[in-house]
Structure formats: structure tokens, C-alpha cells
N, C-alpha and C positions, 0 to 999 in steps of 0.2 A: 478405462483408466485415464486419470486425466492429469496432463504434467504442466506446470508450470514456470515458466523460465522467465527469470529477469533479467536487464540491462537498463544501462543510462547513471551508475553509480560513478563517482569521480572523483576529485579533488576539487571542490571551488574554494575563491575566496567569501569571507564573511559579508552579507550581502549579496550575494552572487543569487543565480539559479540553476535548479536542472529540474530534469523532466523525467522520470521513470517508468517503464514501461514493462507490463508483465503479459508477455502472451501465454496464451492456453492452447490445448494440442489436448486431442484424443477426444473430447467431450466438446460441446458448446456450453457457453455460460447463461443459459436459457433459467429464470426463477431462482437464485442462487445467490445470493447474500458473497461478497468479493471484497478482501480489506487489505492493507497494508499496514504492517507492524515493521517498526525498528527494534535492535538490542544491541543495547552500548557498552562496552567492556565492564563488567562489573555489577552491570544493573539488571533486572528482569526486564522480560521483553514485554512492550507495552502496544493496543491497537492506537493506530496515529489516524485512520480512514479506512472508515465504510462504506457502502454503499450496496442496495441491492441493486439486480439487472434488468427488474420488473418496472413497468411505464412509469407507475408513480413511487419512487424510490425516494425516500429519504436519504440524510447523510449524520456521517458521525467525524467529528472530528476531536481529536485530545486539547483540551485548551492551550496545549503550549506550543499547537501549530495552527488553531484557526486562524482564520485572517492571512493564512501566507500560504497554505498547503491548499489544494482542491483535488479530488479523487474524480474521474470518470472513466466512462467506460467507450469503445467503438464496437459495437456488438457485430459488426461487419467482418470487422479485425480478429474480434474474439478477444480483445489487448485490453486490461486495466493501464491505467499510467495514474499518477500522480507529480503533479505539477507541484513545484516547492521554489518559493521564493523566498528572498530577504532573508538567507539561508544564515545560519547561528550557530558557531561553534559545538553548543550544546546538542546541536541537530547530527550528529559525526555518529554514526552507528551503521550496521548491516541489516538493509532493510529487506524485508521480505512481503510476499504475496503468497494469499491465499484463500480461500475460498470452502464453506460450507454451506448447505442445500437445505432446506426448511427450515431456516432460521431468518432472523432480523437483521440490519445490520446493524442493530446496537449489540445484540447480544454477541456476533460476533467480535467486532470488538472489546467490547467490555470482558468476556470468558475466554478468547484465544484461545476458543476449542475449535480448530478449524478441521475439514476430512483431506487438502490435499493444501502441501506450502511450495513454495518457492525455493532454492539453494539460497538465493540471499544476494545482495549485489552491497557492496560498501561504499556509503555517503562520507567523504572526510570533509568538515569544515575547518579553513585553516589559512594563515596568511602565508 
């Protein structure tokens, strides 16, 4: 069984940064497709970063955070993080981690059908 915990959620100002980190417990992240989703009051929850754990991993990111967000992994760690800058009000949601096993990581993002999530850590942007 494998559990997922998140931290690094805050209150920054617009602009600002943080860095978010999701360790894994019980399981290693070995072949495993790993992403990051936010859900913002009101809206459906959307994949914001992909990535699998495999050497040559591609990445997925939602156009309304490339260029500012970057997903990786410390497979040492076992810890997904996601790095988020030049952070945007519209970015204020409770982001979550999570992870599914024989898949892509587009598909996991794109389908948000993942086999194990995170509780969620809450990003506010806000002056």
C-alpha cells in the first residue's frame, strides 16, 4: 500500500514562489507515471505535472503553468516536488499528488485516473 503525503503549501504573494513536495511511503516509485493536480473552489480538478520515474521520462505540463512550474523527482528520496514560480492568483487551489502504474504521463494527467492521491496541501495566492 502506498501513501502519499504532501507539504510546502502556503500563502505567497503574486509573484512569489514555492516548492512542493510529495513523499511516498510503503511502495518505491520505481516505472510509475507521478503528477500533480490542483482544485480550485468551484472548478474541476485539473493535471497541472507529469512525469514518469523511468530514465527517459517525458513531461506534461497544462499551458497555464508552463514556463513557471517544473515537476521532478529524487528517486533517492522517493519525493515528487514541484517547483512553481512567478506564482498568479489564479494558481490558489489545493494541490494534490498522485501516482499511477502502467500508464504515461500524459494519460495521467490528461484522465486523472490515478491508483493512489495525496490529502492535498493548499496553495493561496494573494497580496
Amino acid at each position: 500500500q502506498l501513501q502519499l503525503v504532501e507539504s510546502g503549501g502556503g500563502l505567497v504573494q503574486p509573484g512569489g514562489s514555492l516548492r512542493l513536495s510529495c513523499v511516498a511511503s510503503g511502495r518505491t516509485l520505481d516505472y510509475v507515471a507521478v503528477g500533480w493536480f490542483r482544485q480550485a473552489p468551484g472548478k474541476e480538478r485539473e493535471g497541472v505535472a507529469c512525469m514518469t520515474t523511468s530514465t527517459y521520462s517525458g513531461t506534461y505540463y497544462a499551458d497555464s503553468v508552463k514556463d513557471r512550474f517544473t515537476i521532478s523527482i529524487d528517486n533517492a528520496k522517493n519525493t515528487v516536488y514541484l517547483q512553481m514560480t512567478s506564482l498568479k492568483p489564479e494558481d490558489t487551489a489545493i494541490y494534490y499528488c498522485a501516482t499511477r502504474w502502467w500508464t504515461s504521463w500524459t494519460t495521467l494527467c490528461s484522465s486523472g485516473s490515478a491508483d493512489y492521491w495525496g490529502q492535498g496541501t493548499q496553495v493561496t495566492v494573494s497580496s
